[in-house]
C-alpha positions as CSV (number, residue, x, y, z in Angstrom):
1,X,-10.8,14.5,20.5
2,X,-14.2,16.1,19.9
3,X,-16.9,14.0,20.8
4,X,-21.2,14.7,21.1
5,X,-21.1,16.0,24.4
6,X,-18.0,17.5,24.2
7,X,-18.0,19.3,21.8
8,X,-19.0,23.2,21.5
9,X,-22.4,23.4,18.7
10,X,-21.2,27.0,18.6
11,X,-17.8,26.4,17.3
12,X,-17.1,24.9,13.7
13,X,-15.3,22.0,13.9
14,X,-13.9,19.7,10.6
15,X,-12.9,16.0,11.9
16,X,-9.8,14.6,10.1
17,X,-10.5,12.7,6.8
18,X,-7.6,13.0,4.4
19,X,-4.3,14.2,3.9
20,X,-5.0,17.9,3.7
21,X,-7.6,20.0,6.0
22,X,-7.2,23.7,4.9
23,X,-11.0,23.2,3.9
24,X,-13.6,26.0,5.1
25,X,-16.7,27.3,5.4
26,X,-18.2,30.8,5.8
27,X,-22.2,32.0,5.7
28,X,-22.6,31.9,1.9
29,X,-19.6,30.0,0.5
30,X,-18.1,26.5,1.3
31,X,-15.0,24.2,0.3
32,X,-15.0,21.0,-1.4
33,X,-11.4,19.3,-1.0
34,X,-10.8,15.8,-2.5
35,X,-9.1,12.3,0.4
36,X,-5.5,13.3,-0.5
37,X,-6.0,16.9,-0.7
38,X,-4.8,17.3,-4.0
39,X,-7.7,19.1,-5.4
40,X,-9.7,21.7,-3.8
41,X,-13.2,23.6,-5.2
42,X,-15.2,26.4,-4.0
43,X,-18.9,27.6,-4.5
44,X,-21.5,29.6,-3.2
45,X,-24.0,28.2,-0.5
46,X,-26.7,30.2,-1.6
47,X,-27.6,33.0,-4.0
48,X,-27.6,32.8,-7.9
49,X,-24.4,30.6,-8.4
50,X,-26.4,28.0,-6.0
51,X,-29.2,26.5,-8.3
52,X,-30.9,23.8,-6.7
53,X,-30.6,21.1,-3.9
54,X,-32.0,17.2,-3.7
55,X,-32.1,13.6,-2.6
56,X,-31.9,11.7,-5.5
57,X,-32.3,7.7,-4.9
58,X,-31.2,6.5,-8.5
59,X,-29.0,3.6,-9.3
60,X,-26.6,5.8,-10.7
61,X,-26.1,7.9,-7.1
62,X,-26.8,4.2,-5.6
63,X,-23.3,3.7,-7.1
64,X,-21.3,7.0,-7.2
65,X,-22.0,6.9,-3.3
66,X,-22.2,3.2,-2.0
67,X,-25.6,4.9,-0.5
68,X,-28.7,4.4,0.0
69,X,-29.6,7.8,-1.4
70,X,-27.6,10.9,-1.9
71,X,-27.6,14.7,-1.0
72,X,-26.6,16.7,-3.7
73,X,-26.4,20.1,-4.7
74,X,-25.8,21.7,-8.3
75,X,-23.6,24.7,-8.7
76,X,-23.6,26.8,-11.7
77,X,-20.2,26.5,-13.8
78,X,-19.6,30.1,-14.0
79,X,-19.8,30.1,-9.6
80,X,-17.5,27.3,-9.4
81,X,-14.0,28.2,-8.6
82,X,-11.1,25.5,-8.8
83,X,-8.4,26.9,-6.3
84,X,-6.0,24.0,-6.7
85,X,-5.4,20.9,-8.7
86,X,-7.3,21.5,-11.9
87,X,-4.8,19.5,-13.9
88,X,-4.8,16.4,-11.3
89,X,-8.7,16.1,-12.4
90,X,-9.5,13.0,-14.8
91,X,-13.3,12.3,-16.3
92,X,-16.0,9.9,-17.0
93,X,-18.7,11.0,-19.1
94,X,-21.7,8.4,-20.3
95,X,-25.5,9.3,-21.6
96,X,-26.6,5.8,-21.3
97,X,-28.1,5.7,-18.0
98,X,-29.2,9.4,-17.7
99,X,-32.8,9.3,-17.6
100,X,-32.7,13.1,-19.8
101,X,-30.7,11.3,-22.3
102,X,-27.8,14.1,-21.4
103,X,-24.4,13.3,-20.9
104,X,-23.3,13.5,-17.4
105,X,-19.5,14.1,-16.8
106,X,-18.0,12.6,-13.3
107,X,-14.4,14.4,-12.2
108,X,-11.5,12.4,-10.7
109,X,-8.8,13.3,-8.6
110,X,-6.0,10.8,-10.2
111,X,-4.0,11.3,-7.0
112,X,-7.0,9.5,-4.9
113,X,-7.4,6.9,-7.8
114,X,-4.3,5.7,-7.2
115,X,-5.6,4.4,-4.0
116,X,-7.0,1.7,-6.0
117,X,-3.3,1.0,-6.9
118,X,-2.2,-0.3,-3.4
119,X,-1.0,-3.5,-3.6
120,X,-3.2,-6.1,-1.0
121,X,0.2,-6.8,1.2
122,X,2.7,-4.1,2.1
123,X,6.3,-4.7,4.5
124,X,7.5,-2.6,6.8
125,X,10.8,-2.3,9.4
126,X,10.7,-0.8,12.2
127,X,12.7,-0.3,15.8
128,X,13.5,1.4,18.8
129,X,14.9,4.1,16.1
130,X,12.2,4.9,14.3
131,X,9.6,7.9,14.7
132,X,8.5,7.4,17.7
133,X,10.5,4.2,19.2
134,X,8.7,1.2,20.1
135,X,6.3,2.7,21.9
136,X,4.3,3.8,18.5
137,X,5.3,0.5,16.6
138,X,4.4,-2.5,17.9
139,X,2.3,-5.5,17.1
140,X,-0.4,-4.2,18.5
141,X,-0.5,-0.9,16.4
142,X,1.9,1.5,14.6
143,X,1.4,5.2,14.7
144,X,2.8,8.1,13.4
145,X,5.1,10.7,15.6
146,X,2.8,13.6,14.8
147,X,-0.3,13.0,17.3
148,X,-2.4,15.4,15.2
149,X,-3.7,12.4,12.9
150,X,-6.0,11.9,15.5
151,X,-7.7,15.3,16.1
152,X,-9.1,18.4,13.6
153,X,-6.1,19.3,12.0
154,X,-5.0,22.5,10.2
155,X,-2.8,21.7,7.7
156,X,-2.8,23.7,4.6
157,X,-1.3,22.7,0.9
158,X,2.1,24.3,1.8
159,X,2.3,22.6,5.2
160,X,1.1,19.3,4.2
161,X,4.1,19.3,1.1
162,X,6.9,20.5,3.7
163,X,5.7,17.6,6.0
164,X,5.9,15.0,2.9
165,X,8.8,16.3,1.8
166,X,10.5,15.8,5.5
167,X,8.9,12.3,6.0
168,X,10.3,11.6,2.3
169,X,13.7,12.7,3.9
170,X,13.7,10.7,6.7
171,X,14.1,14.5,8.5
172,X,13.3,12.9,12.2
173,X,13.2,16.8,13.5
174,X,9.9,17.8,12.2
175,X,7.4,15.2,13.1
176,X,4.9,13.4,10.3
177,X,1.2,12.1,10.1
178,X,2.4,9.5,7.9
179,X,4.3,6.1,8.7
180,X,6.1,4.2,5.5
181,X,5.3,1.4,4.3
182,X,6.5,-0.7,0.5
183,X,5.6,-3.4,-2.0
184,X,8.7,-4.8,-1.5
185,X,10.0,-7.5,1.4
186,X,13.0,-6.9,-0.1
187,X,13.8,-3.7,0.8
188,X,11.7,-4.2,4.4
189,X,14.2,-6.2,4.9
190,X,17.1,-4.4,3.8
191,X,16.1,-1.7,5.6
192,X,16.3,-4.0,8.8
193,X,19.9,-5.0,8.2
194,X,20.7,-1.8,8.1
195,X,18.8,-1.0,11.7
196,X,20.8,-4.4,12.6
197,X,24.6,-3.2,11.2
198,X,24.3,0.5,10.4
199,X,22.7,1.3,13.4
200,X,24.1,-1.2,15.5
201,X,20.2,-2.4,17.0
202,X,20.0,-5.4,18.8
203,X,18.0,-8.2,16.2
204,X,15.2,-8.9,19.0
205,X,14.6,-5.1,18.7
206,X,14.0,-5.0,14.9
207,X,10.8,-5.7,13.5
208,X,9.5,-6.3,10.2
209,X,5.5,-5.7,9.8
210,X,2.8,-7.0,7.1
211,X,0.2,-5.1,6.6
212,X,-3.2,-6.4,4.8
213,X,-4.2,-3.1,3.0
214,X,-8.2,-4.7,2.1
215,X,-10.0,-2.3,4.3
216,X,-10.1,0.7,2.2
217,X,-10.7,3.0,5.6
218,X,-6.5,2.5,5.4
219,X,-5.6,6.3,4.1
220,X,-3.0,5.1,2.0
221,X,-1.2,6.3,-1.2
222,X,1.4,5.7,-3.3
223,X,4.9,8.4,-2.4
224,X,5.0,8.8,-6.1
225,X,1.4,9.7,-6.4
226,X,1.7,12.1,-3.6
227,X,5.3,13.8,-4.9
228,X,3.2,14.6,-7.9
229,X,0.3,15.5,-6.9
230,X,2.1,18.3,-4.7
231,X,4.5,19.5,-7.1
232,X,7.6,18.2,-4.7
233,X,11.1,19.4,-5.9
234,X,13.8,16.9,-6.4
235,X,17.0,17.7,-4.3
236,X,20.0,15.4,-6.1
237,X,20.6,12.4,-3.6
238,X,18.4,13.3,-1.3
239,X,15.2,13.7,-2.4
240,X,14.5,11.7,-5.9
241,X,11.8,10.6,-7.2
242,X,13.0,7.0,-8.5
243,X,13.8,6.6,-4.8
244,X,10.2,5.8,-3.9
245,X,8.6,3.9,-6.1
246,X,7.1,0.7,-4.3
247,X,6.6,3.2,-1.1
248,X,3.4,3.9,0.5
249,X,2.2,6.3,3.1
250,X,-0.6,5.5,5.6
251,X,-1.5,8.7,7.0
252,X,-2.5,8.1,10.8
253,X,-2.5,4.7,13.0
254,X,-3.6,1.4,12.4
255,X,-4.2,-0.5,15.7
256,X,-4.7,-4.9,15.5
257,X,-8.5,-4.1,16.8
258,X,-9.7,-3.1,13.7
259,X,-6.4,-3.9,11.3
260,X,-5.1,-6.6,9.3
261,X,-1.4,-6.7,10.5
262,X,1.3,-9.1,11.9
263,X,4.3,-8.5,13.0
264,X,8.0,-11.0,13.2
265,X,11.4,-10.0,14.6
266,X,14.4,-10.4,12.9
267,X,15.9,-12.2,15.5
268,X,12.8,-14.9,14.9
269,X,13.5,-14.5,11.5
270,X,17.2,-15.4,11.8
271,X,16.5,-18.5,13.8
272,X,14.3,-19.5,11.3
273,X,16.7,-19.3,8.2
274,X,16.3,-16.3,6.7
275,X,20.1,-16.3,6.6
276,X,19.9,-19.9,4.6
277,X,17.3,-18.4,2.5
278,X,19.1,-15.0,1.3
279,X,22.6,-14.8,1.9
280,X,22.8,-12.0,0.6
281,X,21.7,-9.9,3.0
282,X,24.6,-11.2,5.2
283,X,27.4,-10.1,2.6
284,X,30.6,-8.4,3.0
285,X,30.9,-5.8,6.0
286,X,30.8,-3.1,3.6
287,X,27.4,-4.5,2.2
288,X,26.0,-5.3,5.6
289,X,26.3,-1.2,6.5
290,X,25.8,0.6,3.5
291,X,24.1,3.9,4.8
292,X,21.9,4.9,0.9
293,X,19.3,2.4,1.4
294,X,17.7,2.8,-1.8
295,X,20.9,2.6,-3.9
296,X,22.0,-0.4,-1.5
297,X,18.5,-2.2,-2.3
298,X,19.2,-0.9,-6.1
299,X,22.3,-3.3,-6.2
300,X,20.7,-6.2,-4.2
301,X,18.2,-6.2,-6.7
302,X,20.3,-6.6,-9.5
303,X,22.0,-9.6,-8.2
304,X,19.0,-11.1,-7.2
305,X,16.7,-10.6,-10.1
306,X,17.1,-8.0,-13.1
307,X,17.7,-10.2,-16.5
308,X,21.2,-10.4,-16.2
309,X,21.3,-12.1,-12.8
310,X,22.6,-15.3,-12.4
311,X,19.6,-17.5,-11.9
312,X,19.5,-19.9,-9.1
313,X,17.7,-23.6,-9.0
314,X,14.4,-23.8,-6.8
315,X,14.5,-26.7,-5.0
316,X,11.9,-28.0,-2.2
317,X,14.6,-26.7,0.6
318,X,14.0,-23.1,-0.8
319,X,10.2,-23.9,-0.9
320,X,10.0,-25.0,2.7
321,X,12.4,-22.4,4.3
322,X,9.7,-19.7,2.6
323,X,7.3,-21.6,4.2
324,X,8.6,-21.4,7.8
325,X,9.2,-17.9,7.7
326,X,6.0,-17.1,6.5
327,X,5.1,-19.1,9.6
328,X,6.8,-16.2,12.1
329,X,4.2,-14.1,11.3
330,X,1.1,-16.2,12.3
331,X,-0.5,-17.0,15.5
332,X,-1.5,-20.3,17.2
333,X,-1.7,-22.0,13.4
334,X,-3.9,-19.2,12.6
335,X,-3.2,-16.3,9.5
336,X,-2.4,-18.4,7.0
337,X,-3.0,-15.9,4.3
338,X,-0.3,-14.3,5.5
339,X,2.1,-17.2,5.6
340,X,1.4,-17.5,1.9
341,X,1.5,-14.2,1.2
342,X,5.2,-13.9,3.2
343,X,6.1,-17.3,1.4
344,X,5.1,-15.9,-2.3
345,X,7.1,-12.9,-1.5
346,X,10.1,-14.3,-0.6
347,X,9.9,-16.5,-3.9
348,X,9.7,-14.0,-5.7
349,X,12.4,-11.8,-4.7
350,X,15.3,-14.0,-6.8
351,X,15.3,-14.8,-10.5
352,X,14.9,-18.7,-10.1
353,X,15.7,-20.6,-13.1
354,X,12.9,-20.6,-15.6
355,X,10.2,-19.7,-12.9
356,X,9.1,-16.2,-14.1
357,X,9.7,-17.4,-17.6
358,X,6.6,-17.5,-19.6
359,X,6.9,-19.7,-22.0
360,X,8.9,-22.3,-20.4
361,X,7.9,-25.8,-20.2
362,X,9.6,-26.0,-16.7
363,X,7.6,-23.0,-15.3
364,X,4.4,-24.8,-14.9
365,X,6.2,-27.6,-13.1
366,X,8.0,-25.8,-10.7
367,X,5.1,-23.3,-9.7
368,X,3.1,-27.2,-9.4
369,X,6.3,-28.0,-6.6
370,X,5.7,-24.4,-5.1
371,X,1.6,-25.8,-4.8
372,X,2.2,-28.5,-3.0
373,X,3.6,-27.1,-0.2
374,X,0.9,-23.9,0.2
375,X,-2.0,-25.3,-1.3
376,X,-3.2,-25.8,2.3
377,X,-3.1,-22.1,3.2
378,X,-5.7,-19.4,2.9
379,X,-5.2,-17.4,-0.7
380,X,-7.3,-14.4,-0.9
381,X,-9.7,-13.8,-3.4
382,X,-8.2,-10.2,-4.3
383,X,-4.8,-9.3,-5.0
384,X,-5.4,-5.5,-4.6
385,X,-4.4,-2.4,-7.5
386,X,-1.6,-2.7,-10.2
387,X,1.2,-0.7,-9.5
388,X,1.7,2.6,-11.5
389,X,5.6,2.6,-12.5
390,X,4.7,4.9,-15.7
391,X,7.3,7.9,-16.7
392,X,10.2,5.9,-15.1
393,X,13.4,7.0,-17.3
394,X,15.5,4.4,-18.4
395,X,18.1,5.7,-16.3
396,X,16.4,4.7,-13.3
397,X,14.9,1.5,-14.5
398,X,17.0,-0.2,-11.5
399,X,15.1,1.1,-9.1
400,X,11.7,-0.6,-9.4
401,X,11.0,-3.1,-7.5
402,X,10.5,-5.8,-10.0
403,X,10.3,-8.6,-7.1
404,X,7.1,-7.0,-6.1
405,X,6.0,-7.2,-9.3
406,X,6.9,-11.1,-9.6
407,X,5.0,-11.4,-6.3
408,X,2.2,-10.3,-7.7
409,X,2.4,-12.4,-10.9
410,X,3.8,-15.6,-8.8
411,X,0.7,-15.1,-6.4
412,X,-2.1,-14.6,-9.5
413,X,-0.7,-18.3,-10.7
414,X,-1.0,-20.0,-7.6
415,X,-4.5,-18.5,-6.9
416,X,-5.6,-19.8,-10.2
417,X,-4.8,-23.5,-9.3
418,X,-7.0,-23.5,-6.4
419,X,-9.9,-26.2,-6.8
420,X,-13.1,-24.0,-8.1
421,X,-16.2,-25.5,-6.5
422,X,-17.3,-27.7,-8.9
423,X,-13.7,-29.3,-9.1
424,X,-14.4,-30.2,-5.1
425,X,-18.2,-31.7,-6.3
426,X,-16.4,-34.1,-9.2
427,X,-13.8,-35.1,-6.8
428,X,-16.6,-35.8,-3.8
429,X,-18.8,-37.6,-6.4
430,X,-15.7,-39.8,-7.6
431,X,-15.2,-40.6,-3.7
432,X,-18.6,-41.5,-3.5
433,X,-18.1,-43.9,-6.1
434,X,-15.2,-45.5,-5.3
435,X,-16.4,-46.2,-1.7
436,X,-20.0,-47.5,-3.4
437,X,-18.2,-50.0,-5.9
């Protein structure tokens, strides 16, 4: 890796930050290429396209740069050339804060917006088989298989779509700077039986992660988003569309120094009764290893909650068994967030009787059972983005994860019970004077 002293001053050199890094620079013209690479602008440097350059301090680049002050540039229209992504661009325009009472138009790429889409927990499985063995996943980080994340890359549009399009295809021959991750604990798990049946793993040597995705130095972005944004071609059965959504791709390694992430082997999760919990997993022999995944986790989820699955009743065994899983990934009675957030997402993987049913009387009271056994754990403040499940035919309306979406709405109603800070003052002042009288 390049580093001050290291590095040759003579030689131009582009550290890694994004997906895409066919970005350039020559004496009198430069590049301007958005995080996920999607859309790419160039301009002159200098001569009569290149108008003027500042440091502004106003509130308005205060807040377009989370800076202090920014450098800026202005390019005439006529010198600006878009090479790529034109049509990816969305826009802002406002007059009110402009101190020349003009209207000012900001661009968007929508393919980095949806970065602000990312749900605040995603799942992961992992083992010996996967990119890069156990020696690149662990709980102490997961990498990809492609070491170039970590260096100046040189990656152009074309190469970074054939490399998405081979990670997309599981096509373990040319190697990827991303590593797969998904809304869903559902299909984390599925994916683990699999490893366990399919592949014939040994359970102490499959893994199923959870990451916090919070810190936004994460590179990551929805598959869909990124099969989009790069114009990918559908291949029937291998390479669909509807066969990603809920799956995200970090680009480059996360490591537990800096990371949010914890990490449970099935074997753990076993003895704990994740068999008890979802017997489904552990169906017929034919079930147990099913090579399609995403048609596999297609049919689990219907059984387990699309509207015409059989609903189940949620009782406090259900409750506490979510609980104790949860519990495999903390440390030492520490990470409690994520043994709610584990918890939550098991919930909300089955269509329990009434719970997800809005105007039920019963909902209330069962999400109140649910309460008292994780009102003692940590519940963040932020849930993180919305997913974007737009354009999905009817046709394929089976394969979106709908239990992440219940996770999401399960975990918004248990947030919203917490105690607000004045509730905690009333209840301390109505201590005080009981213990006074």
């Amino acid at each position: 890796m390049a580093t001050i002293t290291s590095t040759d001053k003579l030689s131009p050199y582009f550290p890694s930050a994004g997906v895409a890094n066919d970005g350039w620079s020559k004496e009198d013209e430069a590049t301007a290429t958005c995080f996920c690479g999607a859309v790419q602008l160039s301009f002159p440097t200098q001569g009569p396209g290149f108008i003027d350059s500042f440091v502004c301090n106003c509130s308005d680049c205060h807040k377009i740069t989370a800076s202090m002050f920014a450098s800026n540039f202005t390019i005439a229209d006529t010198h600006l050339t878009h090479l790529r992504g034109r049509e990816n661009l969305t826009s802002y325009s406002q007059s009110r804060t402009v101190a020349s009472g003009n209207t000012m138009t900001n661009y968007f790429c929508s393919t980095c917006e949806a970065r602000l889409r990312v749900p605040r927990y995603l799942f992961r499985a992992f083992s010996a088989s996967s990119r890069g063995s156990l020696e690149a996943n662990n709980a102490l980080s997961i990498v990809p298989d492609d070491p170039d994340w970590l260096y100046q890359a040189s990656g152009d549009e074309k190469s970074t779509r054939l490399m998405i399009e081979k990670h997309l295809m599981w096509d373990t021959t040319h190697r990827s700077e991303f590593t797969s991750w998904t809304s869903s604990l559902l299909c984390a798990l599925r994916h683990a039986m699999r490893k366990l049946y399919y592949w014939s793993e040994h359970e102490s040597r499959v893994f199923i992660a959870v990451l916090d995705t919070s810190n936004f130095a994460i590179p990551v972005w929805a598959a869909t988003a990124l099969f989009d944004a790069y114009g990918i071609r559908r291949l029937e059965r291998k390479l669909e569309r509807h066969y990603y959504l809920g799956e995200y791709l970090v680009r480059g390694g996360i490591s537990s120094a800096n990371t949010d992430f914890r990490v449970a082997s099935l074997q753990k999760l076993r003895m704990e009764g994740l068999h008890e919990f979802l017997p489904e997993l552990f169906g017929s022999q034919h079930e147990r290893e099913r090579g399609d995944l995403a048609c596999a986790i297609r049919d689990d989820r219907d059984g387990l909650c699309r509207p015409g699955a059989v609903p189940k009743t949620l009782k406090r065994s259900h409750i506490r068994l979510s609980t104790q899983l949860g519990e495999c990934f903390a440390a030492q009675g520490r990470d409690s967030a994520f043994v709610s957030a584990v918890a939550v997402a098991l919930l909300a993987m089955r269509k329990w009787a009434h719970l997800f049913e809005a105007d039920h009387p019963a909902k209330v009271e069962l999400e109140d059972k649910i309460w008292e056994y994780l009102q003692g754990l940590e519940f963040p403040e932020t849930f993180g983005g919305e997913e974007n499940f737009s354009g999905l035919a009817n046709a394929h309306e089976r394969y979106k994860p709908q239990e992440a979406v219940q996770f999401k709405e399960l975990w918004q109603n248990l947030h919203a019970r917490r105690p607000t800070e004045n509730d905690l003052i009333v209840e301390v002042s109505r201590m005080s004077m009981r213990s006074a009288s």
